[in-house]
C-alpha positions as CSV (number, residue, x, y, z in Angstrom):
1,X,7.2,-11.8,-55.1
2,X,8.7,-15.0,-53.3
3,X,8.6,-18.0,-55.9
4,X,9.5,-20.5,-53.4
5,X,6.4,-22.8,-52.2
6,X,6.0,-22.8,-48.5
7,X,4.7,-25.9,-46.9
8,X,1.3,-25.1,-46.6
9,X,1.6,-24.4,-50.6
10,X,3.9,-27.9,-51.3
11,X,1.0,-30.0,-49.7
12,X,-1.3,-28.8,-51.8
13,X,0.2,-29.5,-54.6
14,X,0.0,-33.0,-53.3
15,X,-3.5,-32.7,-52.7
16,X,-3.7,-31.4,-56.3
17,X,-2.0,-33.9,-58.0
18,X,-3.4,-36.8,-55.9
19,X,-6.9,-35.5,-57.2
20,X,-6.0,-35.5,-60.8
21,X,-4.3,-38.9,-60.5
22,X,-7.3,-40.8,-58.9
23,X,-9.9,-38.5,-61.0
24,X,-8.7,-38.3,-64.5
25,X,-10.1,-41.4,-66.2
26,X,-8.3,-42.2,-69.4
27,X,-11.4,-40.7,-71.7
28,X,-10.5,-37.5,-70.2
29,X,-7.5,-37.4,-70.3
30,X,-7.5,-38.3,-74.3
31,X,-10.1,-35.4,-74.9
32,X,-7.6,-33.0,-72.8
33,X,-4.4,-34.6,-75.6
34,X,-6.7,-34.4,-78.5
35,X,-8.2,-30.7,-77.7
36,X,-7.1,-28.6,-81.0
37,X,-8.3,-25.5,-79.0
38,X,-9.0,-24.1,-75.6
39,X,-12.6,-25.7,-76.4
40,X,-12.4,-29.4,-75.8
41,X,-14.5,-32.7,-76.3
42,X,-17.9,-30.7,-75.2
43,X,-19.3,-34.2,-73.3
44,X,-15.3,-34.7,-71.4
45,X,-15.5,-30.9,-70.7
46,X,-19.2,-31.3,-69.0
47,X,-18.4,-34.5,-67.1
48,X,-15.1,-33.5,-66.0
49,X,-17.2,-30.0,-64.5
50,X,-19.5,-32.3,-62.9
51,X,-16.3,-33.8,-61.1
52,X,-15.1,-30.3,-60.2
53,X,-18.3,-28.9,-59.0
54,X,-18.0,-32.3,-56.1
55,X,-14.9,-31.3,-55.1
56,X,-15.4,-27.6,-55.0
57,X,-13.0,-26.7,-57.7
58,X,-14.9,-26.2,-60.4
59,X,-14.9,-22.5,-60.4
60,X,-11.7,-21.6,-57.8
61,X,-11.7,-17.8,-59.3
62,X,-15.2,-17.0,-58.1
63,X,-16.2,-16.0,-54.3
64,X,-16.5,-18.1,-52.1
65,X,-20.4,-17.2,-51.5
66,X,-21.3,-18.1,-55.1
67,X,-19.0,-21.9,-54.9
68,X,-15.6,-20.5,-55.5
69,X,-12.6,-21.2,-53.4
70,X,-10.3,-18.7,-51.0
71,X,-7.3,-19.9,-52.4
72,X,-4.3,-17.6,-52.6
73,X,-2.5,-16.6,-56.1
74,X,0.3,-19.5,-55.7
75,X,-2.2,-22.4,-55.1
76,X,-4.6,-20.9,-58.2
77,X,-1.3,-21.1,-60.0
78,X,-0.6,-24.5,-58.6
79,X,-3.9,-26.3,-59.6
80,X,-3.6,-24.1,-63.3
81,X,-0.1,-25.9,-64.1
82,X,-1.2,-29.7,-62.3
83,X,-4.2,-29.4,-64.5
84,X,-2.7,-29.2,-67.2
85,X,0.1,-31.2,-67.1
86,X,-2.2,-34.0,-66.1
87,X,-3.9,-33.5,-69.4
88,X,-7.2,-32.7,-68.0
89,X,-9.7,-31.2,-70.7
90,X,-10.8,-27.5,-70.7
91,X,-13.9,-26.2,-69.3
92,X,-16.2,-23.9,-71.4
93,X,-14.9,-20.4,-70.5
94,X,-18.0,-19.0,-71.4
95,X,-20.1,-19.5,-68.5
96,X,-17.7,-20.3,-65.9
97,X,-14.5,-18.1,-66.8
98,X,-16.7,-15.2,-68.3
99,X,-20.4,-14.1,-68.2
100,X,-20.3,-15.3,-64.6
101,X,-18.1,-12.1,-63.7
102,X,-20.6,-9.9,-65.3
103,X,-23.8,-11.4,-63.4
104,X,-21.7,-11.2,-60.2
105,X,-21.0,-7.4,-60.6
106,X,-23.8,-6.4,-62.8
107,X,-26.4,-9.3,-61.7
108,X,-29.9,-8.6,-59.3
109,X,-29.5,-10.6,-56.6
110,X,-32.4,-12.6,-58.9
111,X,-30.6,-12.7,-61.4
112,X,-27.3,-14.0,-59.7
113,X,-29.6,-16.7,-58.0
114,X,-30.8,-18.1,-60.6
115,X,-27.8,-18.3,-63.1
116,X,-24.9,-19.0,-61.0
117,X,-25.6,-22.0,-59.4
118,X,-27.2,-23.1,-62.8
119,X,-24.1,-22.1,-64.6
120,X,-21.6,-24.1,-62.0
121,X,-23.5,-27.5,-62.0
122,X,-23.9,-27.3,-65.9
123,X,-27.3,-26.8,-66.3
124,X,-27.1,-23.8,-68.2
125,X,-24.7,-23.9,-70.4
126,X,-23.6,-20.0,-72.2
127,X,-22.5,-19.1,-75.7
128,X,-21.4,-15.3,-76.7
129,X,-23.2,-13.6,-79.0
130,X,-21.2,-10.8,-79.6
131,X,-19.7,-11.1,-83.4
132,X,-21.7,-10.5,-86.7
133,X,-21.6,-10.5,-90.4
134,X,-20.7,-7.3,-90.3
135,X,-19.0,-6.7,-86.6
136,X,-16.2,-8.4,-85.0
137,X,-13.5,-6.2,-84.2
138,X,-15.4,-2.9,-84.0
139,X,-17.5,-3.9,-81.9
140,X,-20.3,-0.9,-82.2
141,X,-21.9,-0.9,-85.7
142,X,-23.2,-4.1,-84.6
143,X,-27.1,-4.2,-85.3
144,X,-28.7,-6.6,-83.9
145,X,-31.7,-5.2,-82.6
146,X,-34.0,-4.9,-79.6
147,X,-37.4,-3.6,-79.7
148,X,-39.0,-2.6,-76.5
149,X,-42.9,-4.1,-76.4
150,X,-43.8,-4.0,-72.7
151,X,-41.9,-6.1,-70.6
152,X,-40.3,-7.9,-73.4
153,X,-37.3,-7.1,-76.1
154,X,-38.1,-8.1,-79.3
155,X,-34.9,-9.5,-81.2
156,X,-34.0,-9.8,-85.1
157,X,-30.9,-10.2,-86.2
158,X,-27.7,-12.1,-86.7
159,X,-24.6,-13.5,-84.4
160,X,-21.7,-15.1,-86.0
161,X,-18.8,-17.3,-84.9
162,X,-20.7,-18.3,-82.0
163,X,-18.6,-21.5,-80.3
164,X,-20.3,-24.2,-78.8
165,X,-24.0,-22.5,-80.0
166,X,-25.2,-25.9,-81.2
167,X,-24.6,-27.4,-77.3
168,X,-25.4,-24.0,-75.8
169,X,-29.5,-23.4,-74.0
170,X,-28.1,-19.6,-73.3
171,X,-26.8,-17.0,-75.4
172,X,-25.3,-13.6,-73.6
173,X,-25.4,-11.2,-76.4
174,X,-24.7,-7.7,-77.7
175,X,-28.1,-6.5,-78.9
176,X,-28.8,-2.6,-80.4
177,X,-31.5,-0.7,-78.5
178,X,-31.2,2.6,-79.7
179,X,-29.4,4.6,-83.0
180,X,-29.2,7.8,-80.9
181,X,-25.7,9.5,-80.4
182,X,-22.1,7.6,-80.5
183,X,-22.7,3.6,-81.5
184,X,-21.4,2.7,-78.2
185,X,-24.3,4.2,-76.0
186,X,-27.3,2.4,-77.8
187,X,-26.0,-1.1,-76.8
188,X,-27.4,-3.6,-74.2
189,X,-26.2,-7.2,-72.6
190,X,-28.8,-9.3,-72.4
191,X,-29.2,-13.2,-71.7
192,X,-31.0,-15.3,-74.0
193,X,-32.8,-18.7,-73.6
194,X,-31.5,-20.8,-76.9
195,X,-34.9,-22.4,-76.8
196,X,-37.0,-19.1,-77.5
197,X,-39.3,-19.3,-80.6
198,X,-37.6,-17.9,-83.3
199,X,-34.2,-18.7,-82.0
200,X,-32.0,-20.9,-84.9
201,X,-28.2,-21.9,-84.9
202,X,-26.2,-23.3,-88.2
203,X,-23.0,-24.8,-87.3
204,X,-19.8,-24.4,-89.4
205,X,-17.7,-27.2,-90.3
206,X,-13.7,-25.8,-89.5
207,X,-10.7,-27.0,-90.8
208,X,-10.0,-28.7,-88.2
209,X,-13.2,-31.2,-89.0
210,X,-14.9,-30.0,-85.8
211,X,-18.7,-28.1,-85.8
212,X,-17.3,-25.8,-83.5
213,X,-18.3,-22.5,-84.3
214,X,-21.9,-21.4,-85.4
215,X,-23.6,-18.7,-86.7
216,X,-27.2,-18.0,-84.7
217,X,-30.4,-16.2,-85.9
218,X,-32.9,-14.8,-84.2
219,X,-36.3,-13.6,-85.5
220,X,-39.1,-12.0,-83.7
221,X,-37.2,-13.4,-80.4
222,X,-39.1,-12.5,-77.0
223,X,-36.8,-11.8,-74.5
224,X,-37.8,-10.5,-70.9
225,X,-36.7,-7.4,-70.0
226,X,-35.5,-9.1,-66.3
227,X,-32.8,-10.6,-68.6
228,X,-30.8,-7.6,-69.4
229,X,-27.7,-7.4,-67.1
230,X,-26.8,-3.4,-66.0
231,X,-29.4,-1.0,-68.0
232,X,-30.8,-1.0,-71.1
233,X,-28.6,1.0,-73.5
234,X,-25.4,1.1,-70.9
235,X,-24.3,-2.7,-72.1
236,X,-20.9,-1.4,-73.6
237,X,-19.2,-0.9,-70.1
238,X,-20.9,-4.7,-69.3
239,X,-19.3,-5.8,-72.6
240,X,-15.9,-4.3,-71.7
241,X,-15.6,-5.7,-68.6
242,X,-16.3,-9.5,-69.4
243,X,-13.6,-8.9,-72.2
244,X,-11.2,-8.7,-69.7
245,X,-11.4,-12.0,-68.4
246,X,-12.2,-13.1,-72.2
247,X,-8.8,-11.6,-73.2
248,X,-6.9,-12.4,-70.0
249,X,-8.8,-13.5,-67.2
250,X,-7.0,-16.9,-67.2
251,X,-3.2,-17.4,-67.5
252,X,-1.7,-18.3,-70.8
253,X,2.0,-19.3,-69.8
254,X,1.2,-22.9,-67.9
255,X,-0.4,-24.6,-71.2
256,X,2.6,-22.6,-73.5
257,X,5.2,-23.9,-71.0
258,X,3.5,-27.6,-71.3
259,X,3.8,-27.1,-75.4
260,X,7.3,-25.9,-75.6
261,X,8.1,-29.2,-73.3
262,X,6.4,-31.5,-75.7
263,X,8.1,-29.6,-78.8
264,X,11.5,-30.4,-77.1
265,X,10.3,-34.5,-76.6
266,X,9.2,-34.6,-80.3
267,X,12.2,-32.8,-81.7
268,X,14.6,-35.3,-79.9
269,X,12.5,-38.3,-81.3
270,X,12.6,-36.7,-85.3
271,X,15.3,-36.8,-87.1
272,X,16.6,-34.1,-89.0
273,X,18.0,-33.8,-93.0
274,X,21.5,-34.2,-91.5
275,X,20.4,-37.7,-89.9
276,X,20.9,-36.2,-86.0
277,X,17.5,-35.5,-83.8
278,X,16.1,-31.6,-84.8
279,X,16.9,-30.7,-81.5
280,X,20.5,-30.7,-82.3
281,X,19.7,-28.5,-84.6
282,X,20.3,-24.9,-83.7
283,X,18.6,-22.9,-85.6
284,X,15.6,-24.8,-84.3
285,X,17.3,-25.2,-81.0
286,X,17.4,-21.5,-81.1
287,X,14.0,-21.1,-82.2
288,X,13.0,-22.8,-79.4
289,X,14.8,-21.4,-76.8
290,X,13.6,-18.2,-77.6
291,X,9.9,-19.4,-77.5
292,X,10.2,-20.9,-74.0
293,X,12.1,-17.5,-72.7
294,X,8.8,-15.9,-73.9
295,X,7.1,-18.3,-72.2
296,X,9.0,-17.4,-69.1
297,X,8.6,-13.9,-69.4
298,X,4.5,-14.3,-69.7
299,X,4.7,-16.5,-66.8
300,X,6.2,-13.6,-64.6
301,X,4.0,-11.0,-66.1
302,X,0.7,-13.3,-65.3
303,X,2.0,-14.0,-61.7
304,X,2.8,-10.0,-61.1
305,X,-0.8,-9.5,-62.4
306,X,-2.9,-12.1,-60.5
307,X,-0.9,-10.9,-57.8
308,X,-2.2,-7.0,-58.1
309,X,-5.2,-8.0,-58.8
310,X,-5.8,-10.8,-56.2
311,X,-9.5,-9.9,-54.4
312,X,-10.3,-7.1,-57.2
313,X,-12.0,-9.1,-59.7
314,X,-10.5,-7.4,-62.8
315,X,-7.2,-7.3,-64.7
316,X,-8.0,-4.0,-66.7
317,X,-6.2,-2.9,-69.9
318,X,-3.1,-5.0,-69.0
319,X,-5.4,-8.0,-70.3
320,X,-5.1,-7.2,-73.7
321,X,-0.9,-7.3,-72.9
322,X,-1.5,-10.9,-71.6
323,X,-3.7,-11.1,-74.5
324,X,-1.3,-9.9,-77.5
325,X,1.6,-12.3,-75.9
326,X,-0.5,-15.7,-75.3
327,X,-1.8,-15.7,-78.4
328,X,1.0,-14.9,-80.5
329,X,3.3,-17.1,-78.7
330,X,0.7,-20.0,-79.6
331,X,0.9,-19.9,-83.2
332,X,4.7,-19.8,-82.9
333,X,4.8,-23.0,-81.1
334,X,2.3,-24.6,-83.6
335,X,4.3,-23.5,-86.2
336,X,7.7,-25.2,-84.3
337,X,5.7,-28.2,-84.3
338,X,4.9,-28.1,-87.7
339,X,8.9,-28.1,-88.1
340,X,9.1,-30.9,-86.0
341,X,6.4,-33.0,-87.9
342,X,8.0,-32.9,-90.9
343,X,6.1,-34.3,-93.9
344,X,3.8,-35.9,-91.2
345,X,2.2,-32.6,-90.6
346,X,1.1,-31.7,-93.9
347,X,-1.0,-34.9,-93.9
348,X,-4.8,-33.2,-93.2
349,X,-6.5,-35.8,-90.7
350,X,-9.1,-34.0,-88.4
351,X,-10.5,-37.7,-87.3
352,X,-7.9,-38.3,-85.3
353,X,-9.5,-35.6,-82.8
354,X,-13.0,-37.1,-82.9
355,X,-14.2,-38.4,-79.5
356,X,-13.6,-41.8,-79.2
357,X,-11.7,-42.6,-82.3
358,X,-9.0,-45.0,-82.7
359,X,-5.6,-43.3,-83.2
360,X,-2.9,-46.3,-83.6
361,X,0.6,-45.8,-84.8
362,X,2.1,-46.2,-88.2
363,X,-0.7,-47.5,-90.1
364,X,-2.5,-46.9,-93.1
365,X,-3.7,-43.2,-93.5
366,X,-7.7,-44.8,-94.1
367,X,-11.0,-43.8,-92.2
368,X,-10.2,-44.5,-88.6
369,X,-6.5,-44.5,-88.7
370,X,-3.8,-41.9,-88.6
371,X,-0.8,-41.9,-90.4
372,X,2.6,-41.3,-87.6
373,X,2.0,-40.4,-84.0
374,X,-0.8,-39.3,-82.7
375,X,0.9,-35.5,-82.3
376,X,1.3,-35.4,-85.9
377,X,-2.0,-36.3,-87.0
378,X,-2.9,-32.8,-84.2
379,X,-0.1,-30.8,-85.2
380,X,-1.9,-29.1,-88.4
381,X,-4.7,-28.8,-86.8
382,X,-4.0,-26.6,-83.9
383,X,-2.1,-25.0,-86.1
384,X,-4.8,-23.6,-88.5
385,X,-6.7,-23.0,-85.4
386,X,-4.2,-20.6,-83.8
387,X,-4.3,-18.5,-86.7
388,X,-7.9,-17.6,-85.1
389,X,-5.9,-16.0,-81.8
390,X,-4.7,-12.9,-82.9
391,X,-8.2,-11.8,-84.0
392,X,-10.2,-13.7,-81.5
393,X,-11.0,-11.3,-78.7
394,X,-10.6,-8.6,-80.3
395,X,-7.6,-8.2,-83.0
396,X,-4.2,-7.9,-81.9
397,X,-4.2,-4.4,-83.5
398,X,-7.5,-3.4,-81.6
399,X,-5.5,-4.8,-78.1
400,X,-2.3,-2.9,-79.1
401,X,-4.4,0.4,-79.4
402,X,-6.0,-0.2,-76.3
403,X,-2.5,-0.5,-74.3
404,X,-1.3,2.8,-76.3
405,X,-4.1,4.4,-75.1
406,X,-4.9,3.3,-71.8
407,X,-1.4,2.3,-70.5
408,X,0.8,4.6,-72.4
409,X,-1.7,7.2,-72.5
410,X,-1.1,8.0,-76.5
C-alpha cells in the first residue's frame, strides 16, 4: 500500500480544500467546533447536505448510479481528513452512511427509487429504531410487534434511544413477526413513515443539554407491507449488515488524529501545578503520545480495510475491530482533555453548544456566557457523551465476541 499522493491525488486535494474554503460559512463551521458527538447542529448538518448534494459529494461511498462518486480509496481518504480539519459539521449517518446500504442491496428497484434520491437531497430524513426498553445489546428478545392484516403490518410497541427521532419523517426499524423457533428468525426490517397515525416520539434531555435521543411509540401503526426491506421474518441478516457500516462503515482515525492535535495546542496553552505548559509534562506527554500512536495504528488498519474492501460494499466482522478501537480511543482523548481543562472542565455548561449562542472568553459563567475558552466549556460534555461509544452499536463485549468468533474462529 503506497502512502505517497500521486499528482492526480495532490490536485485533488486542492480541489478539496478550495471547496471547503469557499463553502464553509462561519455558521457551519461553529456547529462542526461545537458538535459534542458525531450528530451535529441538525439545521448545519441539513444545509451543509444540501451543499454536498450540488457538488456531487454528498454521498461519495455510494454508486455512482444512485449519486455517489467513483473516487478511489486515497481521495475518499482525502476529502474524510479535509473535512474535518476544515471543521465541517457531520451529516446524519442514518440515512446516508447506513439504511441506504441496505435499500441498495436489499431494496426493489421501487423501493430504491423512491428512497434514495429522497434520502440524498434530504427529504426524507431516517432514524433507527432498533433499541428497546428491554433490548439493546441482544438484539433478539426485542418485541416490537408486527401483525399481518392484508397488505398492511400492524405495529405496537416501543423503540428507545432513537437519535434525531424528533427531526426524523422515517424510522427503519426492528419489528417481531413471528415467536416461532430461535429469536433471530421471527425478525423483519421495515421502514416507517414518522407521520403514521399512532406514531409518537418523547425526546430525552442528555447531559450534555441537547434533546438528542428519543424514545418512539407506536400503537396500532399501519405499515404497508411494500415497506419491508428483504422478507418478512428474514430481517436479522438485513440488520447485520447495516451494522457494519453502523459500527465501521466510516473511518474513525481522521477525526481522532484532529483531537489528539487540538489536545497537544491546549496542553501547551495550560499551565501545569509546577508553573510549566502540561505538555512538558510527561506523564501526560506520555499519555498522549501513546493515544496518537493508537491513532496511527487505526489509521493503517482503516486504510488496509477500505482498501480490501474497495468495490465490495461491506467491511464484515473486521468492523466491529474498527469499532472496539474508535470508540475506546475517543473517550481516552476526552478524558486527556479533561486533564488539560483543569478546573475549567468540571464547570457543567451545555449552552455553550446551543446553535447560535454566544460563547465569549473569560467572562461571567451566567446564561449566555461561558466561563474559559470555548474548548472548555465542550470538554465535559463530549466527555460524558463518549461514555455512550462502547455500548453504542452494539457493546464492546458483544463486538469482541463477534471477532473471537468470526475472525479467530473460537
Amino acid at each position: 500500500m503506497d502512502l505517497k499522493w500521486s499528482p492526480e491525488e495532490q490536485a485533488f486535494e486542492a480541489e478539496v480544500r478550495d471547496f471547503l474554503q469557499t463553502s464553509l460559512t462561519p455558521d457551519l463551521q461553529r456547529a462542526g467546533r461545537l458538535s459534542t458527538s458525531v450528530y451535529a447542529d441538525h439545521h448545519a448538518s441539513m444545509k451543509w447536505q444540501e451543499i454536498l448534494v450540488a457538488k456531487g459529494w454528498a454521498a461519495p461511498h455510494w454508486a455512482p448510479e444512485h449519486g455517489g462518486t467513483d473516487w478511489t480509496v486515497a481521495q475518499h481518504y482525502i476529502w474524510n481528513r479535509e473535512r474535518i480539519a476544515a471543521g465541517a459539521p457531520g451529516l446524519s449517518p442514518m440515512g446516508i452512511s447506513m439504511v441506504a446500504y441496505v435499500i441498495m442491496k436489499y431494496g426493489t428497484p421501487e423501493q430504491q427509487q423512491f428512497f434514495l434520491p429522497r434520502i440524498l437531497s434530504g427529504e426524507i430524513f431516517f432514524c433507527q429504531g432498533y433499541s428497546e426498553p428491554g433490548s439493546g445489546s441482544d438484539l433478539a428478545s426485542l418485541q416490537t410487534s408486527a401483525v399481518e392484516d392484508g397488505d398492511d403490518l400492524i405495529i405496537n410497541g416501543q423503540k428507545v434511544w432513537t437519535t434525531h427521532a424528533s427531526e426524523a419523517n422515517w424510522i427503519f426499524a426492528l419489528v417481531r413477526t413471528s415467536k416461532e423457533g430461535r429469536p433471530q428468525q421471527g425478525i423483519t426490517f421495515l421502514l416507517i413513515d414518522m407521520t403514521t397515525p399512532g406514531v409518537e416520539v418523547r425526546p430525552f434531555t442528555m447531559s450534555s443539554g441537547e434533546q438528542i435521543q428519543n424514545a418512539v411509540f407506536f400503537t396500532d401503526v399501519r405499515v404497508p407491507k411494500a415497506n419491508v426491506m428483504g422478507e418478512i421474518d428474514r430481517g436479522w441478516s438485513v440488520a447485520k449488515y447495516l451494522l457494519e457500516f453502523e459500527r465501521g462503515g466510516n473511518a474513525y482515525a481522521p477525526a481522532l488524529k484532529a483531537r489528539a492535535d487540538a489536545i497537544a495546542r491546549h496542553a501547551a496553552e495550560t499551565i501545569g501545578s509546577d508553573g510549566q505548559p502540561l505538555i512538558d509534562d510527561p506523564v501526560f506527554a506520555t499519555k498522549l503520545a501513546r493515544a496518537r500512536i493508537r491513532a496511527d495504528v487505526l489509521e493503517i488498519m482503516e486504510l488496509r480495510l477500505l482498501s480490501a474492501a474497495d468495490g465490495d460494499g461491506s467491511v464484515g466482522a473486521l468492523s466491529s475491530m474498527m469499532k472496539i478501537m474508535g470508540t475506546e480511543l475517543a473517550g481516552t482523548l476526552t478524558e486527556l482533555t479533561m486533564e488539560a481543562a483543569g478546573d475549567r472542565g468540571l464547570v457543567y455548561q451545555p449552552h455553550a453548544t446551543m446553535p447560535g449562542g454566544p460563547v465569549p472568553r473569560h467572562t461571567p459563567p451566567a446564561d449566555g456566557y461561558v466561563s474559559g475558552e470555548e474548548w472548555h466549556a465542550l470538554a465535559p460534555l463530549r466527555y460524558m457523551n463518549e461514555r455512550a461509544g462502547p455500548i453504542y452499536a452494539g457493546s464492546n463485549e458483544i463486538q469482541r465476541n463477534i471477532i473471537a468468533k468470526q475472525v479467530l474462529g473460537l
